[in-house]
Structures are given as structure tokens and as C-alpha cells.
PDB file of the backbone (N, CA, C, O) and the ligand in Angstrom, with CONECT records:
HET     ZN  A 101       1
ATOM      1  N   UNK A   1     133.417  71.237   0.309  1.00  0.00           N
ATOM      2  CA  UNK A   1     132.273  71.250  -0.607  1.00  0.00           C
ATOM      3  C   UNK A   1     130.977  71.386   0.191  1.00  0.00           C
ATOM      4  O   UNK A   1     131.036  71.253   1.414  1.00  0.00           O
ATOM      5  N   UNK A   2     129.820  71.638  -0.404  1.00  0.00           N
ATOM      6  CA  UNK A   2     128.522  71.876   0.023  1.00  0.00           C
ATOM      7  C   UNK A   2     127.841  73.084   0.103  1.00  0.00           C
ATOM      8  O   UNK A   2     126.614  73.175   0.053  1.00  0.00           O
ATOM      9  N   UNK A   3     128.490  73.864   0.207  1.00  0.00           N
ATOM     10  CA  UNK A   3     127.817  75.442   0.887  1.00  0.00           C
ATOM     11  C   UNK A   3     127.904  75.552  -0.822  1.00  0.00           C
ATOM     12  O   UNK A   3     128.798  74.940  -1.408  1.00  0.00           O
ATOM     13  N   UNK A   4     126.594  76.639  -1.810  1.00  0.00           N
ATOM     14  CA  UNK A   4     126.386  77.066  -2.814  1.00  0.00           C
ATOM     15  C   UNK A   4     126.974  78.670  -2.844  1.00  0.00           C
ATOM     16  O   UNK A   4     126.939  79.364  -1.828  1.00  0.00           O
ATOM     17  N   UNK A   5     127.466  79.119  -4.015  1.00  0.00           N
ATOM     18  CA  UNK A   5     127.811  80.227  -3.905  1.00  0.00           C
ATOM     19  C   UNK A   5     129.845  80.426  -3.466  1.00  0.00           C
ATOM     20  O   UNK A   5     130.758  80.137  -4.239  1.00  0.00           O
ATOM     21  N   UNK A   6     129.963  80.871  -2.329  1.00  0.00           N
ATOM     22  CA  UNK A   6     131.512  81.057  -2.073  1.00  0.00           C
ATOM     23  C   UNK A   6     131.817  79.874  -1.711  1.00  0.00           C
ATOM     24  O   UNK A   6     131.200  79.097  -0.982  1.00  0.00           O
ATOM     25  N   UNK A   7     133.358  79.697  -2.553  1.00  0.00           N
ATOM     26  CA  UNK A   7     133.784  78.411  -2.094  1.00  0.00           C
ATOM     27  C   UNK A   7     135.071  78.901  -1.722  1.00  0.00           C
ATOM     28  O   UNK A   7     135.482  79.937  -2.244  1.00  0.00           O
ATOM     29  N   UNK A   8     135.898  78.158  -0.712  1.00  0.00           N
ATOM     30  CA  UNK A   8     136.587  78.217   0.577  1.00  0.00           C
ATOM     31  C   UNK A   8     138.457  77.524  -0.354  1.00  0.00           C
ATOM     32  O   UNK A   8     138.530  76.482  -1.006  1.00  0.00           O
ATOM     33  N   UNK A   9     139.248  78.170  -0.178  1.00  0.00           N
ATOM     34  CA  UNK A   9     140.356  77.340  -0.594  1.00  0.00           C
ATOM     35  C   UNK A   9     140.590  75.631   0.998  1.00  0.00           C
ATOM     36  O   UNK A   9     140.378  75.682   2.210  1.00  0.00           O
ATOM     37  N   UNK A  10     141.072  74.458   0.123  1.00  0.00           N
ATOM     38  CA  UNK A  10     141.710  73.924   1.932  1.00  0.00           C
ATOM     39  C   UNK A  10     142.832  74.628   2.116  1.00  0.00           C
ATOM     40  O   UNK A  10     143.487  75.359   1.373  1.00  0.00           O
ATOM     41  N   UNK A  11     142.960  74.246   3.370  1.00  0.00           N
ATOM     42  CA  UNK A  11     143.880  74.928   4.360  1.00  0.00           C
ATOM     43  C   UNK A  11     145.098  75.214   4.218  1.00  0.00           C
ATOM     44  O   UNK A  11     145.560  76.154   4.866  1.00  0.00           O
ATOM     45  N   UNK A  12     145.958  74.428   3.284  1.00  0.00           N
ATOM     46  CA  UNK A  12     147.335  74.221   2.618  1.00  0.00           C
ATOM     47  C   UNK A  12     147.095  75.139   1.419  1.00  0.00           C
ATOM     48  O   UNK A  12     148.150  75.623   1.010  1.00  0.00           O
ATOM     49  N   UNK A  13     146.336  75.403   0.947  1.00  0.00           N
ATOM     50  CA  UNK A  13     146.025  76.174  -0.619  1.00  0.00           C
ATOM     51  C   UNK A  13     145.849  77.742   0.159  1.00  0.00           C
ATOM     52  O   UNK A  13     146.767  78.538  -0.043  1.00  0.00           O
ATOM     53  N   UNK A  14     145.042  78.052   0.771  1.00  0.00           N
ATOM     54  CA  UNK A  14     144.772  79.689   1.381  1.00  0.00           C
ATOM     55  C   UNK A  14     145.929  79.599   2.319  1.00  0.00           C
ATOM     56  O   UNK A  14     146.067  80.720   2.809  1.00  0.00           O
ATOM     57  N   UNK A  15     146.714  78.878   2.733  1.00  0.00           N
ATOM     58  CA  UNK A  15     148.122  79.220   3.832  1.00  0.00           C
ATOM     59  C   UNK A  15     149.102  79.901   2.483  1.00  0.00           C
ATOM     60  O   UNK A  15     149.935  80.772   2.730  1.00  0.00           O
ATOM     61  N   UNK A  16     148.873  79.368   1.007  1.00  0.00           N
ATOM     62  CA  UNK A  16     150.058  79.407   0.162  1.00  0.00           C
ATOM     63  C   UNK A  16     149.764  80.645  -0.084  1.00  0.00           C
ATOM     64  O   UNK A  16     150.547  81.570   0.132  1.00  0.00           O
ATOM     65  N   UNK A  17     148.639  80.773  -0.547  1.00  0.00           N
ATOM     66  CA  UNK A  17     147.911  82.215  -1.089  1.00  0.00           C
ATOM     67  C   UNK A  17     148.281  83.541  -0.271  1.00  0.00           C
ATOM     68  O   UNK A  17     148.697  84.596  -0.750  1.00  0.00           O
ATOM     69  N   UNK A  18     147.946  83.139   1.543  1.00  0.00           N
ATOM     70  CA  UNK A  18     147.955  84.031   2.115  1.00  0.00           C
ATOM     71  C   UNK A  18     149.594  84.474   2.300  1.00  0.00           C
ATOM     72  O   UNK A  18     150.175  85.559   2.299  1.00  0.00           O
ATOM     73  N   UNK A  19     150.010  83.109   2.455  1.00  0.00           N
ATOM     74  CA  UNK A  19     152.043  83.714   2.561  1.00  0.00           C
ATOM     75  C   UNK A  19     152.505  84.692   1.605  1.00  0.00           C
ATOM     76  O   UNK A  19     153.139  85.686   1.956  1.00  0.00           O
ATOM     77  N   UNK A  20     152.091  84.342  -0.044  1.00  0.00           N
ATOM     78  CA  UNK A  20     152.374  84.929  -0.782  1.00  0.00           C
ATOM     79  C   UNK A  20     152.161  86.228  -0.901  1.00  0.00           C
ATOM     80  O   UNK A  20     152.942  86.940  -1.533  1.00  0.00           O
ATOM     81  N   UNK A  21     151.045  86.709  -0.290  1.00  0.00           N
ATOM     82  CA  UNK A  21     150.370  87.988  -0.466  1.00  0.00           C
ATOM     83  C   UNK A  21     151.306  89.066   0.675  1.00  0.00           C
ATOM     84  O   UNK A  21     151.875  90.151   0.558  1.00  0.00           O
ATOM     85  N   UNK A  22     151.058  87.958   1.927  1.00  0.00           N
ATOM     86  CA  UNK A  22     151.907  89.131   3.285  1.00  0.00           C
ATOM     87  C   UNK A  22     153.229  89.202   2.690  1.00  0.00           C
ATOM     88  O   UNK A  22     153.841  90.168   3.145  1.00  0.00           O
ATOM     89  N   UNK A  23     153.954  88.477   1.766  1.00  0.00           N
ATOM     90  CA  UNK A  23     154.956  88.413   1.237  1.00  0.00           C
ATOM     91  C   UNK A  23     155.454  89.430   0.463  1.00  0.00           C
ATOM     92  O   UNK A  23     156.542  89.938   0.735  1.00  0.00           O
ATOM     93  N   UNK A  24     154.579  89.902  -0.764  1.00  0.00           N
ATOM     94  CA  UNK A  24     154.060  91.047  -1.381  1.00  0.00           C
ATOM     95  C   UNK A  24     154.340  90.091  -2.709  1.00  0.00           C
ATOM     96  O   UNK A  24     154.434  90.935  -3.600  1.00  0.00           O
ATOM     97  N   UNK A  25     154.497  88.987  -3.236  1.00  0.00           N
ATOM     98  CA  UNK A  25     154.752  88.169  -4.168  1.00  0.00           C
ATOM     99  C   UNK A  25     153.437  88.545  -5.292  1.00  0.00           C
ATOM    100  O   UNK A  25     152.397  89.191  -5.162  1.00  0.00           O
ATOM    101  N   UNK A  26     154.102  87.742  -6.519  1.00  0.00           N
ATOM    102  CA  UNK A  26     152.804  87.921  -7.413  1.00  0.00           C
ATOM    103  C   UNK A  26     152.367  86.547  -6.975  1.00  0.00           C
ATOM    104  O   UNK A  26     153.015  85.504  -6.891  1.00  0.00           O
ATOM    105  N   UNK A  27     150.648  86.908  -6.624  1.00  0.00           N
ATOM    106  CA  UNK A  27     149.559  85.881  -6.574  1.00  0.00           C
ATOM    107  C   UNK A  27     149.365  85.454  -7.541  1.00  0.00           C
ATOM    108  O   UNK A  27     149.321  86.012  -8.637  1.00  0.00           O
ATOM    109  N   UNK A  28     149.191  84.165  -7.210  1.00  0.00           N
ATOM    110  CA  UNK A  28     148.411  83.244  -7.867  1.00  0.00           C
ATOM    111  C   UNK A  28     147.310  82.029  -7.438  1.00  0.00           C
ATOM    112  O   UNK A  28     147.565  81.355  -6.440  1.00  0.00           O
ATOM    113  N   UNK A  29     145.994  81.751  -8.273  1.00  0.00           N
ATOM    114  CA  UNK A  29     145.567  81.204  -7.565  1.00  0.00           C
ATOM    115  C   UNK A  29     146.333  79.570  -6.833  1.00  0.00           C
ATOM    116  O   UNK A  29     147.371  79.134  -7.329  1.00  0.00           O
ATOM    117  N   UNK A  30     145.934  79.147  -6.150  1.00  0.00           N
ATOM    118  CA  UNK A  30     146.786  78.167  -5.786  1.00  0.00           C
ATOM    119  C   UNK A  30     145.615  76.461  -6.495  1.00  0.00           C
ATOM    120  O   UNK A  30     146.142  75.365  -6.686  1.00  0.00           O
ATOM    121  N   UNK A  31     144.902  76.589  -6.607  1.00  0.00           N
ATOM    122  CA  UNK A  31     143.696  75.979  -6.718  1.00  0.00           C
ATOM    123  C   UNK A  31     143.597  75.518  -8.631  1.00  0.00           C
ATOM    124  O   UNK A  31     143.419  74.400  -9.115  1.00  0.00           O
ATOM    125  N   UNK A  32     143.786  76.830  -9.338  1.00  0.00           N
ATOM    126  CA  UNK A  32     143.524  76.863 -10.606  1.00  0.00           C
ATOM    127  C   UNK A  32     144.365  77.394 -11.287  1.00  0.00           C
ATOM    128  O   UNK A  32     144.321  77.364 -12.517  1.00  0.00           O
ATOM    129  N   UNK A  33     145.462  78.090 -10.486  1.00  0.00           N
ATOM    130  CA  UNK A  33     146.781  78.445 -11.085  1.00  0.00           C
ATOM    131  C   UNK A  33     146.385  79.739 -11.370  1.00  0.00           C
ATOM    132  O   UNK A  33     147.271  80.506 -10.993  1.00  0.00           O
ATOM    133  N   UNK A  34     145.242  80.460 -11.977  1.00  0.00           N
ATOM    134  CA  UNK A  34     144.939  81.419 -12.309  1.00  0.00           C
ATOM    135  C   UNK A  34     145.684  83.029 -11.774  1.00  0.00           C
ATOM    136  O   UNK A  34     146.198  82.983 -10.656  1.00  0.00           O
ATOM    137  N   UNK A  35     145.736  84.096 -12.354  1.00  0.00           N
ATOM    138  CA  UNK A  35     146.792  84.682 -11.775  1.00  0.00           C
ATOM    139  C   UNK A  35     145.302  86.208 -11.454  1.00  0.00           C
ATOM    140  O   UNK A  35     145.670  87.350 -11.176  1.00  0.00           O
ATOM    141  N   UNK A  36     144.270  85.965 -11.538  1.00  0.00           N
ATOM    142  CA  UNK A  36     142.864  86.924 -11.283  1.00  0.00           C
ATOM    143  C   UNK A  36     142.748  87.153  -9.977  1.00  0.00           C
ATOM    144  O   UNK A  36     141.540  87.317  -9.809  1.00  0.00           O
ATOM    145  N   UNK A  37     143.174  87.238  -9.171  1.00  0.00           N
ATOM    146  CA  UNK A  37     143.056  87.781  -7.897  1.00  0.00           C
ATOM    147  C   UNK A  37     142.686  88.884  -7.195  1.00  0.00           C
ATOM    148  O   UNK A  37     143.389  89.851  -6.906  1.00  0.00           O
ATOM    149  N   UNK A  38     141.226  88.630  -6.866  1.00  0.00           N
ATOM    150  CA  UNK A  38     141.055  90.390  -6.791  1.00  0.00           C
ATOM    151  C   UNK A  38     141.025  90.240  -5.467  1.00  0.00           C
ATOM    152  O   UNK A  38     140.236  89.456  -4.938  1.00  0.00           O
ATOM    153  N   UNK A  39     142.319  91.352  -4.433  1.00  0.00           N
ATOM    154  CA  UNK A  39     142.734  91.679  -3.356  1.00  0.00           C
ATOM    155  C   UNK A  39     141.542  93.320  -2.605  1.00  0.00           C
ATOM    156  O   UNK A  39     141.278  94.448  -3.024  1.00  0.00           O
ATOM    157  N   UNK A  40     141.227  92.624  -1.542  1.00  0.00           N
ATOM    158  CA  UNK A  40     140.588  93.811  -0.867  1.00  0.00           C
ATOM    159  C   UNK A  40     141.325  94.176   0.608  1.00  0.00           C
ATOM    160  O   UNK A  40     141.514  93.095   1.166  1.00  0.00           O
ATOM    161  N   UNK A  41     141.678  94.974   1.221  1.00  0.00           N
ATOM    162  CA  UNK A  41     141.642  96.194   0.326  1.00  0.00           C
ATOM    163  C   UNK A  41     143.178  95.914  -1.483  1.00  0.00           C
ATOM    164  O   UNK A  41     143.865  95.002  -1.944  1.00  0.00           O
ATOM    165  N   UNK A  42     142.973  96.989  -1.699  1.00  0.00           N
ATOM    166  CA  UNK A  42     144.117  96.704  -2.981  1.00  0.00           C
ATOM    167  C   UNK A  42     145.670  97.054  -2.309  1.00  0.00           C
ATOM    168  O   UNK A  42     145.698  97.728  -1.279  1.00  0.00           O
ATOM    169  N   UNK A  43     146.447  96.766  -2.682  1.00  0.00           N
ATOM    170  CA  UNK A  43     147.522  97.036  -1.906  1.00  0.00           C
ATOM    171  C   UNK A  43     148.164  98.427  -2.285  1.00  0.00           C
ATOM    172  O   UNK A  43     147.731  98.695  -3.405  1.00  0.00           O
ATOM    173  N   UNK A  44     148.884  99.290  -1.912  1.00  0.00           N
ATOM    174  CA  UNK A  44     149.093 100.966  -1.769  1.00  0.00           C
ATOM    175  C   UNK A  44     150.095 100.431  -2.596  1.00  0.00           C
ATOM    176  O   UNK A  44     150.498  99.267  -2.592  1.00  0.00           O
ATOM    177  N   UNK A  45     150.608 101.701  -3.566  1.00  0.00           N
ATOM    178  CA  UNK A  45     151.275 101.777  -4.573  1.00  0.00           C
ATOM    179  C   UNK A  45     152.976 102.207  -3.404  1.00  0.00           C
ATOM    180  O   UNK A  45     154.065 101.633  -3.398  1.00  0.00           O
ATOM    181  N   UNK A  46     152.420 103.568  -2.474  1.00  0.00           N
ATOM    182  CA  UNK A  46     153.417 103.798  -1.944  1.00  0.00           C
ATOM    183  C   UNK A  46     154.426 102.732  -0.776  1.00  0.00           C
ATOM    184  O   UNK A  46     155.569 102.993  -0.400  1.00  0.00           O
ATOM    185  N   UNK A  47     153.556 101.461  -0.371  1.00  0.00           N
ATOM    186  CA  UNK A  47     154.199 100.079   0.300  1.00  0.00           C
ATOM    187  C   UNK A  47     154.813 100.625   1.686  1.00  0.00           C
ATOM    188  O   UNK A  47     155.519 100.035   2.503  1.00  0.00           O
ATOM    189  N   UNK A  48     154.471 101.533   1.688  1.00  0.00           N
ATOM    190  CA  UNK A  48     154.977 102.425   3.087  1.00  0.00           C
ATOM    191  C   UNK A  48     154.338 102.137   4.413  1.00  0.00           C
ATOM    192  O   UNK A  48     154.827 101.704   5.456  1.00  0.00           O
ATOM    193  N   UNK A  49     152.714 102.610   3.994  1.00  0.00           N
ATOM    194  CA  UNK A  49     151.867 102.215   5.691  1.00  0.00           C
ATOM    195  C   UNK A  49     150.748 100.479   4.830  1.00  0.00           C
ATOM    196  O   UNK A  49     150.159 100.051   3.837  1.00  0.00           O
ATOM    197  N   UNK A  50     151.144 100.219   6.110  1.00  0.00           N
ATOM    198  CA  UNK A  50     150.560  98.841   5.829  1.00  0.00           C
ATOM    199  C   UNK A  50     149.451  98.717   6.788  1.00  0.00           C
ATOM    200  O   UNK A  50     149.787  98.822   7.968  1.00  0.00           O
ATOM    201  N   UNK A  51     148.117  98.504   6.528  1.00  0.00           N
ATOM    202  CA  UNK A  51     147.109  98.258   7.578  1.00  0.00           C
ATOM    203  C   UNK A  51     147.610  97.183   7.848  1.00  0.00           C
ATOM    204  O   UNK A  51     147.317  96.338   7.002  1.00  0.00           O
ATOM    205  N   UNK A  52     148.369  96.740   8.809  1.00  0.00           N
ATOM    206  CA  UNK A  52     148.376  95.222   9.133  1.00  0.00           C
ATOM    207  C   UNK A  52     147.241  95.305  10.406  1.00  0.00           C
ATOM    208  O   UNK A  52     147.644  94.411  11.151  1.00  0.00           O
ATOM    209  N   UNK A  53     146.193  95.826  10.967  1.00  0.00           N
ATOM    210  CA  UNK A  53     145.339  95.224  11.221  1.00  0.00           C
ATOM    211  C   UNK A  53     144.010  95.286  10.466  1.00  0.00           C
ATOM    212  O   UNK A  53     142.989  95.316  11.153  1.00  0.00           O
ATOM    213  N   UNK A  54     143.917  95.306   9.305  1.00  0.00           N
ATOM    214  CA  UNK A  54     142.824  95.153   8.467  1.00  0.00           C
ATOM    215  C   UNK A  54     142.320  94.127   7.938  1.00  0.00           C
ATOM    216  O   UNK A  54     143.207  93.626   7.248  1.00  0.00           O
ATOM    217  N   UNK A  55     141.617  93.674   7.887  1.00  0.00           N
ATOM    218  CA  UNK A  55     141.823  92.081   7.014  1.00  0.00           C
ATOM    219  C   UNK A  55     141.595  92.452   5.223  1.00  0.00           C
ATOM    220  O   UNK A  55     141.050  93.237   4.447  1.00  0.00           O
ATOM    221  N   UNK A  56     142.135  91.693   5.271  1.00  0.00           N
ATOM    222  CA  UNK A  56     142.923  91.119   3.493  1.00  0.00           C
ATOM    223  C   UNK A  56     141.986  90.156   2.883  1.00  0.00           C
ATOM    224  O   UNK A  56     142.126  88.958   3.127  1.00  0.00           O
ATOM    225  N   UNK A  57     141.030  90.582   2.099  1.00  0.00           N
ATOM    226  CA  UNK A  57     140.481  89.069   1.358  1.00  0.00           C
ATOM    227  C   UNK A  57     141.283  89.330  -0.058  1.00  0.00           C
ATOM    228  O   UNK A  57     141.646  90.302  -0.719  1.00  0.00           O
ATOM    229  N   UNK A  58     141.350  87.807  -0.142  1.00  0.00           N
ATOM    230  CA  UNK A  58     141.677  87.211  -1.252  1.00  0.00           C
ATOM    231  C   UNK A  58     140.634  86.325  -1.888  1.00  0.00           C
ATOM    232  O   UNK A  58     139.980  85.463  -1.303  1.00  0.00           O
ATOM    233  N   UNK A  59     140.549  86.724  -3.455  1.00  0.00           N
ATOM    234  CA  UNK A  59     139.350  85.807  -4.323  1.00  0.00           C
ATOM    235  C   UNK A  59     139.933  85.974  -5.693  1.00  0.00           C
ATOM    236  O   UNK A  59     140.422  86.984  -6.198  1.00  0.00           O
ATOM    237  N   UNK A  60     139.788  84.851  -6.155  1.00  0.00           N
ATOM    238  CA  UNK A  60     139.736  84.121  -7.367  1.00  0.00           C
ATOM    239  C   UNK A  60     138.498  84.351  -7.947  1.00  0.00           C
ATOM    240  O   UNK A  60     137.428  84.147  -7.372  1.00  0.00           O
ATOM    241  N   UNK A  61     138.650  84.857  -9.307  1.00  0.00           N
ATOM    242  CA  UNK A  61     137.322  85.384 -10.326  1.00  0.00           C
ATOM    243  C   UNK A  61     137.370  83.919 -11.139  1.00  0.00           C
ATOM    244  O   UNK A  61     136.460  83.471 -11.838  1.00  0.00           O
ATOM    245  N   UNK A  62     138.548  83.344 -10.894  1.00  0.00           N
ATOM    246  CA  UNK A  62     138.198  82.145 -11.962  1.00  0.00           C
ATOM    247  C   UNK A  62     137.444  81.169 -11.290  1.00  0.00           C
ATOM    248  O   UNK A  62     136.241  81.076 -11.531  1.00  0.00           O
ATOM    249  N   UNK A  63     138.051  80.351 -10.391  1.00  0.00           N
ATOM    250  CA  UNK A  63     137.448  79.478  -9.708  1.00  0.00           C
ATOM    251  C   UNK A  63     136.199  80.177  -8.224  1.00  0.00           C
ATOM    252  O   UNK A  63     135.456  79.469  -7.544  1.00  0.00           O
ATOM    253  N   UNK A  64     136.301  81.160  -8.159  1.00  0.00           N
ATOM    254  CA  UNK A  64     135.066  82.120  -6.650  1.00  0.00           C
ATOM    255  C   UNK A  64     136.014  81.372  -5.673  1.00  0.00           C
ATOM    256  O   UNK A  64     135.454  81.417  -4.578  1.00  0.00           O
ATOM    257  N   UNK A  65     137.163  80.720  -5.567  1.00  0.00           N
ATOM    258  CA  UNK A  65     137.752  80.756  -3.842  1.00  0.00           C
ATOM    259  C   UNK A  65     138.020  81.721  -3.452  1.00  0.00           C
ATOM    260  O   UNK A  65     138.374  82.603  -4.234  1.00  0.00           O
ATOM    261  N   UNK A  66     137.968  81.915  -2.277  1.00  0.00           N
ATOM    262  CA  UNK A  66     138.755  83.017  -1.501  1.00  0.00           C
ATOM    263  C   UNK A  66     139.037  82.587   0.171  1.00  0.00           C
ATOM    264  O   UNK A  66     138.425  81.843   0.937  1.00  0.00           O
ATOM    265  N   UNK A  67     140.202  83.388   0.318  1.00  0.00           N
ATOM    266  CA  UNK A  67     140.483  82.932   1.506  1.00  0.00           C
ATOM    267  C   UNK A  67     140.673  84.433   2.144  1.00  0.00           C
ATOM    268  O   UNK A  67     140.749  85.295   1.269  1.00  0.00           O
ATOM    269  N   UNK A  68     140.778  84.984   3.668  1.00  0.00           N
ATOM    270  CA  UNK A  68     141.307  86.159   4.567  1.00  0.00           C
ATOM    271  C   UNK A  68     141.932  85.940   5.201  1.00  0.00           C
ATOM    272  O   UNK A  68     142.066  84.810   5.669  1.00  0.00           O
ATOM    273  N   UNK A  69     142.751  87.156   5.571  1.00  0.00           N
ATOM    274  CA  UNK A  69     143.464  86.967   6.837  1.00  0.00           C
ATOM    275  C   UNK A  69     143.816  88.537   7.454  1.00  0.00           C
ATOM    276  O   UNK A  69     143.781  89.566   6.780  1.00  0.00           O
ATOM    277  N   UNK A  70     144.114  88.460   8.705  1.00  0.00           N
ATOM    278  CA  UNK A  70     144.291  89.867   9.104  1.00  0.00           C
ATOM    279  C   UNK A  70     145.877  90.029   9.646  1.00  0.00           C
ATOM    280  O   UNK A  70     146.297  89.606  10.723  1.00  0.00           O
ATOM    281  N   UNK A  71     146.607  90.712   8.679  1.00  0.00           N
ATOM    282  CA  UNK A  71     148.336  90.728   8.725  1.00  0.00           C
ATOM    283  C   UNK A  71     148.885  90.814  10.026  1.00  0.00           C
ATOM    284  O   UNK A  71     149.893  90.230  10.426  1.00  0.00           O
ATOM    285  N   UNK A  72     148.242  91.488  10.581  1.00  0.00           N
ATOM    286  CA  UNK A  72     148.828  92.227  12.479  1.00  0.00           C
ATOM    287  C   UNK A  72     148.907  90.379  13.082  1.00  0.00           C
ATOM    288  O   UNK A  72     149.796  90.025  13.857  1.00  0.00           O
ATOM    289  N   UNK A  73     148.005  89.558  12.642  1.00  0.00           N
ATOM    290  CA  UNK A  73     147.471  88.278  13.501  1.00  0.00           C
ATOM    291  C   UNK A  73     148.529  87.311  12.975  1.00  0.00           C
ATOM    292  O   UNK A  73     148.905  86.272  13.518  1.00  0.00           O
ATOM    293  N   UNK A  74     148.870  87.750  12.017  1.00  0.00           N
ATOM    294  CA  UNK A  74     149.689  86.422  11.130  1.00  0.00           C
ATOM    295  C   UNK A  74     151.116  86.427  11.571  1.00  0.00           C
ATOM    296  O   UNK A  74     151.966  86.837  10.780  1.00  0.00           O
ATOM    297  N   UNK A  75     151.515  85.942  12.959  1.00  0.00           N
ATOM    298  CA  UNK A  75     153.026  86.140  12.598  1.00  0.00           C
ATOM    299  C   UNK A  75     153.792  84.465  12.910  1.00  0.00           C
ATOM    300  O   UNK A  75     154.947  84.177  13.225  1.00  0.00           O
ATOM    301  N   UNK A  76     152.408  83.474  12.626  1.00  0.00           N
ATOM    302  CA  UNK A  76     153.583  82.369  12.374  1.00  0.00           C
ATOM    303  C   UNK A  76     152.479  81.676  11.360  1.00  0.00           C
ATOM    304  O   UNK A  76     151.292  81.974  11.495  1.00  0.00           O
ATOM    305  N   UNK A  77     152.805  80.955  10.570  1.00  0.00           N
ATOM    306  CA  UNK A  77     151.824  80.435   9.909  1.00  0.00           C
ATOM    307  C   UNK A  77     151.172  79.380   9.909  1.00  0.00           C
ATOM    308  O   UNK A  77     150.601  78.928   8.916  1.00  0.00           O
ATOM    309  N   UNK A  78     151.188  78.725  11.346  1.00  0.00           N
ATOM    310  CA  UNK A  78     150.666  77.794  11.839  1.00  0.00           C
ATOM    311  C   UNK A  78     149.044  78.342  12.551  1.00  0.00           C
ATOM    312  O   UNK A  78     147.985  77.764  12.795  1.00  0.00           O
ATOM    313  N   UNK A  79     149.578  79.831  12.713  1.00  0.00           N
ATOM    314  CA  UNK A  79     148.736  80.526  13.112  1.00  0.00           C
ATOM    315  C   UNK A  79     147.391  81.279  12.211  1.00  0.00           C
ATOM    316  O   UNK A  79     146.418  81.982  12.482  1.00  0.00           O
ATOM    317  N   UNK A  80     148.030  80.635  10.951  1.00  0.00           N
ATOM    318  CA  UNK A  80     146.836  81.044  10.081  1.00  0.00           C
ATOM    319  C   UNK A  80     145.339  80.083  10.378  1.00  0.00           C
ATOM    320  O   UNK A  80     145.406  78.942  10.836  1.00  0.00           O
ATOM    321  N   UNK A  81     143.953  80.795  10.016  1.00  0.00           N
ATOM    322  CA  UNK A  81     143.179  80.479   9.770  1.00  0.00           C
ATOM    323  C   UNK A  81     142.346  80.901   8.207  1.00  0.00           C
ATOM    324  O   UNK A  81     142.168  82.051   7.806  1.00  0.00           O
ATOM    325  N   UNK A  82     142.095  80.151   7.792  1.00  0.00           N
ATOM    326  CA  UNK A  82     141.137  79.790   6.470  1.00  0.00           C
ATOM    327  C   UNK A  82     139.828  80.198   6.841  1.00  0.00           C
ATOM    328  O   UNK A  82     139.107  79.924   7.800  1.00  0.00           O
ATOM    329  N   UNK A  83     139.675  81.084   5.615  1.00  0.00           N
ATOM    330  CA  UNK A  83     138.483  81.151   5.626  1.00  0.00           C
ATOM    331  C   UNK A  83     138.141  82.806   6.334  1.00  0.00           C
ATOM    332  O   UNK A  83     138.809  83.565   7.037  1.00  0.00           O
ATOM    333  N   UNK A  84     136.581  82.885   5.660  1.00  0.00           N
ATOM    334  CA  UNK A  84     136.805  84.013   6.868  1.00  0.00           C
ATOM    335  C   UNK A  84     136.233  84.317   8.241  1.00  0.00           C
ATOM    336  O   UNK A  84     136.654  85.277   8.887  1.00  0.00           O
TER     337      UNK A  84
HETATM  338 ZN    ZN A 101     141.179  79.860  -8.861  1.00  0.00          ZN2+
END
């Protein structure tokens, strides 16, 4: 809490978010349950080339969390970081 404007999932909530996503799962928010997730970039219809070094934000239109991550970086999930 504190910062006005973007608010931050904790660390256990954007780890769930982010697994789910490198996963290719349907998102959801983890926070508000909400299923509004607007993914940048959007994910390719063809699932073929994957920027895995691009970063990935994730945000919630219901609650404004969002969390990133950059796929190439993620390969244990201890190794995730929150936030961007
Ligand atoms: Zn939410």
C-alpha cells in the first residue's frame, strides 16, 4: 500500500498470476478473482514463436494490479520478481 495510482499484486499473488500465464492457462485475477486481464504484449494466436525475452505485463482492469515478468528469465519460480 501507499504509492497512488498502480497498485502492485504481493509476491505469492503475481508468482500465481505469472505461473499461470507462462503456463498459457486461463488468467485470473488472483487478488479479486476477476477474469479482466489485459496481457501486453497479447499472446499470438499461432503459439508458435514466443518472445520469451520480452516482458509480459499483466493488469487487472478490476482491481489496477499488475504484475511483469520477462519469460527467457523465469525458469524457476523462486526466481520470480514482482513488480516491474
Ligand atoms: Zn483484480
Amino acid at each position: 500500500m501507499g504509492r497512488r495510482g498502480t497498485k502492485e499484486y504481493r509476491a505469492p499473488e503475481a508468482l500465481q498470476l505469472i505461473l499461470a500465464d507462462r503456463d498459457r492457462q486461463r488468467i485470473a485475477c488472483p487478488s479479486c478473482g476477476s477474469r479482466s486481464i489485459v496481457r501486453t504484449p497479447r499472446r499470438r494466436l499461432s503459439g508458435s514463436e514466443w518472445e520469451a525475452d520480452r516482458q509480459v505485463s499483466l493488469r487487472c482492469t478490476e482491481c489496477g494490479r499488475q504484475a511483469a515478468y520477462v519469460p527467457k528469465a523465469l525458469t524457476q519460480p523462486s526466481e520470480v520478481t514482482a513488480g516491474v
